[in-house]
C-alpha positions, 0 to 999 in steps of 0.5 A: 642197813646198806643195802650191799650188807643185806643177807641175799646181796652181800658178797662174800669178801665183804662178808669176811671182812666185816666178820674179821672185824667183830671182835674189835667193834664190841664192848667189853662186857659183848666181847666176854659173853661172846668169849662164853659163848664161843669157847668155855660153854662149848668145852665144858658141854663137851667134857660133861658129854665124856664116856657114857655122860650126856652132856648138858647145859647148866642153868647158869651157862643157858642165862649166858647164852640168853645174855648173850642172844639179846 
């Protein structure tokens, strides 16, 4: 890694920039685990979280998310 991307040294444009570009630099199979990840995993917990309901991940949606972390 370029030392000016390392956590403590990189600066905040360049931070943006580079997050900006994300969606464009992943493979297909990346960019829909990160669709789960991001949006549908997030609204389905929440819409099982309604009323007096706790809400919950799935075994399915935590092998996503397992998917997606590795």
């Amino acid at each position: 890694m370029h030392p000016q991307y390392a956590i403590h040294t990189i600066e905040p444009p360049t931070f943006w920039r580079l997050l900006r570009q994300y969606p464009d630099v992943l493979e297909k199979y990346l960019a829909d685990l990160d669709k789960q990840r991001l949006t549908a995993i997030p609204q389905t917990v929440k819409q099982r979280g309604s009323g007096y309901n706790s809400p919950f991940v799935t075994k399915d949606e935590l092998l996503t998310l397992v998917d997606w972390q590795l």
